[in-house]
Each structure stands twice: as structure tokens, then as C-alpha cells.
Phi, psi and omega in degrees: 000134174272172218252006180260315170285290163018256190339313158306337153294290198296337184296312188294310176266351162291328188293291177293008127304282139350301205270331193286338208242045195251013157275295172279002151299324187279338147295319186279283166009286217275316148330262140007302218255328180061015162233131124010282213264299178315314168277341185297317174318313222266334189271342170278318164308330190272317171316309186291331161301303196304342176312301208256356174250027199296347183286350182244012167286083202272350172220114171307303164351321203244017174319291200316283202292344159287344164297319196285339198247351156287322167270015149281324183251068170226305196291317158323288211281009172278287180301359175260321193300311197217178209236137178259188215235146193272175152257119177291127166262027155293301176301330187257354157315293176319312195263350191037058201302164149303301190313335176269350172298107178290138184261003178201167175315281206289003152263350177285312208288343189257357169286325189301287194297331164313304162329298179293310184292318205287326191266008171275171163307105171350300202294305173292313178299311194292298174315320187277325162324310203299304198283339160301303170311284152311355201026073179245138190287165185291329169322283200311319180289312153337306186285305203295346151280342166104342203274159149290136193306336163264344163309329187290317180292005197254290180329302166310310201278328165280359166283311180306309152339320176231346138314320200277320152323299187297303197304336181089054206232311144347126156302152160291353180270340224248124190298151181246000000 
């Protein structure tokens, strides 16, 4: 085989690997990064690490998640390069931007829960993404976090658990 074919190969299985799962990278980026422009970034880097490190990828099966776990330290390293730029909220407070006005009942209610997710714990959070987001199963969440299926299932549950608490949702009897 010549180095034109190769090459046609490796085009091939980066494609068919790849391109099925470039949706849900890009959710979990988006997930991650909570911008937009910031994840279109973080899913082109990770394309491009996987790009050049495809060869060391010894089972197709286990692509998602080696992508997923090149764009967590990718989505990392956006934050060791550059220091992102503040906002006075005196000011934009001053000026009464819109953007800080929720305009109806039901975006106040999707800031609140959105809110209530940001604020769990990492340990809590990510397992309940993975599988809200991802449709990733507690096995899957298992590898991919390094844990056993019942910490993933201990984690959900206390994630849920304390979203429902934060909502004002909780019974007052309910442990935390």
C-alpha cells in the first residue's frame, strides 16, 4: 500500500469515527464551556488532537469517550492560556442592559434550573450531564469517569436530590 492510500484510510476512519459523534462533542463543550464560540473552539481542537493522535487509538468502540475526554482537557486548557476579560455589574446594573432583564415566567424558571445545575458540585454535575445530555448509560458513565456503577448511581442520585432541594422541590423530610 502507498502512502497516498494510507493516508485514505486513516481520512476514512477519522471520518467514520468522528463525524457521528461531532454532535454530542459539541454538546458536552457547550456543556463545559456554556458559550457557544467557546465550544465551536473546544470541538475544533479536540478534532485536531484526535486528528494527529489517531494512531493511538487502539479500539473504535471506545472513540466517544476518548473524544469526550480530549475535549475536557482541551476545554481545561482554554483556561491555563488566557485570563478572560470581567464585566463591571455596577455598571452594566447602571445602564440597565436587557440582557440583564429575564423577559417572561418560563426563561426565569429555565435560568433558575440552569442555575440549580451550575451549582452542584463537578462530582455531581458531570454524571448527571453525561447521561441528560448524552444518553450516556451508568456503565458508560462508570468508564468514563474512572468510578464504579454504584458511585455513578449514588452521584445521580444525590444530583437529582439536591437539584430538587435547590428548586424548592424537596420534601422537608428528605435527607441530604
Amino acid at each position: 500500500m502507498n502512502q497516498d492510500d494510507a493516508g485514505t484510510d486513516r481520512n476514512r476512519r477519522f471520518a467514520a469515527l468522528c463525524e457521528p459523534l461531532r454532535a454530542d462533542l459539541y454538546r458536552f463543550a457547550f456543556w463545559l464551556s456554556r458559550d457557544r464560540q467557546v465550544a465551536d473552539d473546544v470541538v475544533q481542537e479536540t478534532l485536531l488532537r484526535a486528528w494527529k493522535s489517531l494512531d493511538r487509538l487502539q479500539d473504535d468502540g471506545a472513540a466517544k469517550q476518548w473524544l469526550l475526554t480530549i475535549a475536557r482537557r482541551e476545554h481545561a486548557r482554554l483556561y491555563e492560556r488566557k485570563r478572560l476579560a470581567t464585566v463591571d455589574i455596577d455598571e452594566l446594573v447602571q445602564a440597565e442592559l436587557p440582557a440583564l432583564a429575564t423577559s417572561d415566567e418560563r426563561d426565569r424558571e429555565l435560568d433558575e434550573v440552569r442555575r440549580a445545575i451550575f451549582e452542584l458540585d463537578d462530582d455531581y454535575r458531570e454524571p448527571l450531564m453525561l447521561q441528560v445530555l448524552m444518553g450516556y448509560s451508568t456503565q458508560e458513565i462508570a468508564e468514563h469517569m474512572d468510578l464504579n456503577t454504584g458511585a455513578v448511581l449514588t452521584r445521580l442520585f444525590r444530583a437529582r436530590h439536591r437539584l430538587r432541594k435547590q428548586l424548592g422541590l424537596a420534601g422537608d423530610d428528605a435527607e441530604d
